[in-house]
N, C-alpha and C positions, 0 to 999 in steps of 0.2 A: 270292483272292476271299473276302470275308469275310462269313460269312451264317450265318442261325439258323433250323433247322427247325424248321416248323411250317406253318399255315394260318390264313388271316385272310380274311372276306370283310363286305362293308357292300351296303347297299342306301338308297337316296335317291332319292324319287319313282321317276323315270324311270333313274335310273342305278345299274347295279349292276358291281359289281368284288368280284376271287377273286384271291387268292395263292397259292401253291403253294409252298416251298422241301422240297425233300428231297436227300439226299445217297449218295454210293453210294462208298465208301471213303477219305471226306474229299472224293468231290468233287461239287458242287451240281449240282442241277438246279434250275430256276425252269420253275413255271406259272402264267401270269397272264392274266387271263380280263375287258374291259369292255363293258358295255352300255352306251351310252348314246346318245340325240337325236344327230344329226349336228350339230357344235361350229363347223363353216364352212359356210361360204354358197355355194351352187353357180350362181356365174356363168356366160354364155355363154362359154367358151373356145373361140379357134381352134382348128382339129384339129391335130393334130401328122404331120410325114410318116410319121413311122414307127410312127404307130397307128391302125388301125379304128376307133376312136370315140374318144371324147375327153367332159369335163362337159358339152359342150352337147349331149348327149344325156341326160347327168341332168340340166340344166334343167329338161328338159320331163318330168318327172317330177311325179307327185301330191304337191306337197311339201306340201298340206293335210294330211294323214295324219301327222304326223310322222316325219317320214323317223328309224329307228334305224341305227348302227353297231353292228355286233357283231366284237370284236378278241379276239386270243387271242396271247398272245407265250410261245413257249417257247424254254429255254434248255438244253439235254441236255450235261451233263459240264462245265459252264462254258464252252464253249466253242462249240458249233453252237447259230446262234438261228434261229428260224423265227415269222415274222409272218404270221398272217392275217387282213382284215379284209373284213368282209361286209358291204353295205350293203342295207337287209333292205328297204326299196321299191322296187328295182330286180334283184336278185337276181344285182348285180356281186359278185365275189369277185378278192380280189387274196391272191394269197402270195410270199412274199420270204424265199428262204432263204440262208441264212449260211454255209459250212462254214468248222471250223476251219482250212484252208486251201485258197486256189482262189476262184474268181471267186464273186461273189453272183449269185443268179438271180430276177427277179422276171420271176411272171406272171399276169395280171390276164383274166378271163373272165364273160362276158356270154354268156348262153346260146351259141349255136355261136361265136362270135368269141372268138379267143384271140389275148392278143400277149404275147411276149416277149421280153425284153432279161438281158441280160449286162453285167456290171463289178468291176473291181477294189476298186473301194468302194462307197458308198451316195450317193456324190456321181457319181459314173462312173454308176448306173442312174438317181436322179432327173431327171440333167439329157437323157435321152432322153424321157423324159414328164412333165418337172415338174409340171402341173394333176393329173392323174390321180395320181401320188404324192403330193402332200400333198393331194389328197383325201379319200386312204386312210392316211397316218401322220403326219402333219404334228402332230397335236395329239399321239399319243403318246410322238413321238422328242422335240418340244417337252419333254415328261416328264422324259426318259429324260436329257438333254442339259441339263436345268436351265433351261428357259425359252430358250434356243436353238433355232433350227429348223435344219433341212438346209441351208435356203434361205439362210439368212444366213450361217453356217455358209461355203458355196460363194463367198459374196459377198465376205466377209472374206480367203479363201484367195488369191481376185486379188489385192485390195489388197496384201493380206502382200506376194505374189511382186513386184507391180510399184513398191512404193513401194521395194522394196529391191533390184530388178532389176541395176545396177552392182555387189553385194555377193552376189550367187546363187553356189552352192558349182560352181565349175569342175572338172567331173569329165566328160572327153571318154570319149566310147560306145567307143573306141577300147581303151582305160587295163582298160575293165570287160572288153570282150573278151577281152580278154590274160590278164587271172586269171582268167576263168571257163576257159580252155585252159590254163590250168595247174593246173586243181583234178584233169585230168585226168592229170598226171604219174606216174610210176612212182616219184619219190620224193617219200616222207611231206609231209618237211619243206618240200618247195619246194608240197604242197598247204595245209598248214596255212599259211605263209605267205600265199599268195594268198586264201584265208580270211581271217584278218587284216585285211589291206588292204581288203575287201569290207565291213568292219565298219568300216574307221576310215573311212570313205567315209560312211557311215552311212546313212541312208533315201533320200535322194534319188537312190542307185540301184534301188531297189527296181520301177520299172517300165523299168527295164533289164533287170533280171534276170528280171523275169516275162515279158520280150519275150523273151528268150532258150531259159528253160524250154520254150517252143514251139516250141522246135527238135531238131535230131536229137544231142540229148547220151546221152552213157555214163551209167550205175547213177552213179556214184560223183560225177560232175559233177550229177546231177540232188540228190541225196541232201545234197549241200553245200550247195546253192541255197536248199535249202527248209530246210534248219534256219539258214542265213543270215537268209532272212527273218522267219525265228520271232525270231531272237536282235535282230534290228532293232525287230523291235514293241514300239513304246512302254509301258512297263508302269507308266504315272502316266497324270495325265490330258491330254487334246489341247489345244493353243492353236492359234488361227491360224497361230502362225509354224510347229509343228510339222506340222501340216497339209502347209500351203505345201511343205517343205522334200518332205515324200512326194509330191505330186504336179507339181515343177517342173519334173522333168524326162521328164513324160508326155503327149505329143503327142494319147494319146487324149482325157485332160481337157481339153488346150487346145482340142483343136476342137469339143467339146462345149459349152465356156465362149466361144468366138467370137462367139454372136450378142448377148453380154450384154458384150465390148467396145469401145471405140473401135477408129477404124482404127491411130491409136497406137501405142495398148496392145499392139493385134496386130501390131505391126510389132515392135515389142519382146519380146515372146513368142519370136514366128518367127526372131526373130535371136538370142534364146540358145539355144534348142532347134536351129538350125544349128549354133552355135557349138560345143554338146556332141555332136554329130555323131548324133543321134538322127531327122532328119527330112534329105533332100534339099531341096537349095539348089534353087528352081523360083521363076525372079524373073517370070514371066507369070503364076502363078498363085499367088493366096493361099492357096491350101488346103493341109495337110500329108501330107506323103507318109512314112510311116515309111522308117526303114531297116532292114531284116532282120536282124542277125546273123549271121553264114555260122560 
C-alpha cells in the first residue's frame, strides 16, 4: 500500500473534508473525515423485511433545513476499515466495520431501533438493505471505487457469472471437502499438497471454505484455511469478471441477488450451484437450501 504522511484538510461553503495518513512501522493508517449537504435525494422507499425503518421515514424529514452528512472513514494498520456516517437532521447513524478477516458487520440506529446485518463482502450486506445503504455510502464508495457504485458494482457481477454461465470453473463442494480433510493429516506433505490444490482452484472456492470454517475443524485445519484465503485475495485491482469468479459459487449472494433476476437467470444459477454440490437439489421449491459440510 503506497502512501505519504501527513494531513490535509479544505473547506467549501457547506462542505468540509480532513485526511489523515500516519504509519506505525511502515504500516498506514488513514483518517478521513466529510461534511457535507446530503448528495442524494431521499425518496419514499418500500420497507425492507428485515428492517425497522427504512428512507420513507427520512422522507418525512425537515429537508428544509438542509439536511448534513457527517462521514468518517478509518483505516488502522492498512487493513481493518471502519465507516461511520451520521445524518445530522435525523439523528440516524450507520457503522460498518471491516476486519481484516471475518465477516463485515453494518449497524445502523435511530434512537432505540437498531438493525443489524452480517456478510462476507459489501455486496452480501448492501443487498439486505440496499436504500438505507446507499443512503449512507453510496456517494463515498462512489469515491473510493472511481465513479463506481456498490450498486452497479453487484449488477455487473450477474451479468459477468450469467453471460458466461456454460464456461463457470467446475469445482464440486465434494473435491473441496476432501482437501480441507486432508489439511488435517499427520503427513506434511500430503497437507501442503492439499494446500496447493485449494490455491490452483483459486477464489471461487472461497465461500466454500468460509462455509466450512463454521464447522468443527482442528487448529491446523482452521490455521490453513485462513492463510488460504489471505493468499487468494486479489492484490491488484477488481473487475467484474474477478468479482464474479468470488462470489459464483455462493448460494448466500445468489439469494440475495434473486429478486433482481429473471426466472431464467435463476434457473441457471440454481443449476450450477446444484451441479457444484453447494445447495440441495429441491425441484418444488425455488429457494436455496445450503449444504453443510460434515
Amino acid at each position: 500500500m503506497l502512501h505519504r504522511n501527513g494531513a490535509q484538510q479544505r473547506q467549501d461553503d457547506e462542505v468540509f473534508e480532513s485526511i489523515t495518513v500516519t504509519a506505525q512501522r511502515g504500516i498506514p493508517s488513514l483518517h478521513y473525515v466529510l461534511q457535507q449537504p446530503m448528495v442524494r435525494p431521499l425518496p419514499s422507499y418500500s420497507q425492507t423485511p428485515q428492517s425497522s425503518f427504512s428512507n420513507s421515514d427520512l422522507s418525512k424529514s425537515h429537508l428544509s433545513e438542509s439536511p448534513l452528512q457527517h462521514i468518517t472513514l478509518s483505516v488502522d494498520n492498512a487493513t481493518e476499515v471502519k465507516i461511520e456516517s451520521e445524518l445530522k437532521h435525523t439523528g440516524e447513524r450507520s457503522v460498518l466495520n471491516q476486519p481484516a478477516f471475518g465477516m463485515i458487520r453494518w449497524e445502523i440506529q435511530r434512537g432505540d431501533q437498531l438493525d443489524s446485518y452480517t456478510g462476507s463482502t459489501l455486496f452480501h450486506v448492501r443487498l439486505q438493505n440496499p436504500e438505507v445503504f446507499d443512503l449512507h455510502y453510496a456517494d463515498l464508495t462512489s469515491r473510493v471505487l472511481r465513479g463506481n457504485s456498490i450498486a452497479e458494482l453487484s449488477d455487473q457481477i450477474h451479468v459477468a457469472v450469467l453471460a458466461h454461465h456454460d464456461e463457470l470453473p467446475a469445482i464440486p463442494l465434494s473435491e473441496v471437502v476432501c482437501c480441507v480433510e486432508q489439511l488435517r493429516s499427520p503427513r506434511q506433505s500430503v497437507r501442503i499438497s492439499a494446500q496447493q490444490q485449494l490455491l490452483r482452484w483459486g477464489t471461487p472456492i472461497i465461500p466454500m471454505v468460509q462455509q466450512m470454517m463454521a464447522t468443527d475443524l482442528e487448529l491446523e485445519q482452521r490455521a490453513r484455511l485462513g492463510e488460504t484465503i489471505r493468499m487468494l485475495r486479489p492484490r491488484v485491482e477488481d473487475t467484474p469478471r474477478s468479482l464474479a469468479m468470488l462470489v459464483v459459487n455462493d448460494p448466500l449472494f445468489w439469494e440475495l441477488e434473486k429478486p433482481h433476476l429473471t426466472q431464467s437467470e435463476w434457473g441457471l444459477v440454481n443449476q450450477h450451484l446444484q451441479q457444484m454440490g453447494v445447495i440441495e437439489s429441491r425441484p418444488h421449491d425455488s429457494s436455496l437450501t445450503s449444504v453443510a459440510p460434515r
